[in-house]
Residue, then its C-alpha position, 0 to 999 in steps of 0.5 A: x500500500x502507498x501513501x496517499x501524501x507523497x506516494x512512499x510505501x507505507x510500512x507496517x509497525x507496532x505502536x502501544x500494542x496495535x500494528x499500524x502503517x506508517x510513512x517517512x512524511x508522518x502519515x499514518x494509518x490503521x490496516x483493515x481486516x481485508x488488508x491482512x494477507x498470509x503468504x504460503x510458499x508452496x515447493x513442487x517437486x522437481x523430476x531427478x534430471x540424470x546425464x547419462x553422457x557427458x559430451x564437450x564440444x571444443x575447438x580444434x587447433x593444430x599442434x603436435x601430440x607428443x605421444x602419437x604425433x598427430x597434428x590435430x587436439x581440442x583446445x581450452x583453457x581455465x583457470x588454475x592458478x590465481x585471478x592475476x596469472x594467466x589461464x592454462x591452456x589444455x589440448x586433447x589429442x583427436x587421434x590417441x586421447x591423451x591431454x597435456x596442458x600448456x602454460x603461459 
């Protein structure tokens, strides 16, 4: 509810025993019956989602694999180390599988 006067919203407090609206500007006013609300919050089940297969879709660069020697691996990067270093870079073989990473 607003205040009439200045169009604050009014809020609720208790003075000598009752609950009153009040408003920075001085207005006051005494809530009707119909005014009071209950709030219920009402919590659905959600259904158990599974993975049944993780996939990762990364970008393919040109680098040479120390174990097969194929010139093609998956890249990314993340960060490893703190906020102020740089992200390590990992690649993944698309031949053999095997994954090295690369700092800067």
């Amino acid at each position: 509810m607003f205040c009439p006067e200045c169009g604050s919203i009014l809020r609720p407090k208790d003075k000598g025993g009752k609950r009153i609206l009040f408003c920075s500007c001085g207005y006051t006013k005494v809530p009707d019956e119909e005014m009071s609300a209950e709030l219920k919050e009402t919590v659905i089940p959600q259904k158990k989602i599974e993975v049944i297969e993780k996939v990762e879709i990364h970008p393919k660069i040109k680098i040479e694999c120390s174990k097969c020697k194929n010139k093609v691996a998956y890249y990314w990067t993340q960060q490893t180390r703190g906020a102020d270093e740089p992200e390590t870079r990992f690649f993944k073989c698309t031949k053999c599988n095997y994954t090295w990473r690369e700092y800067s």
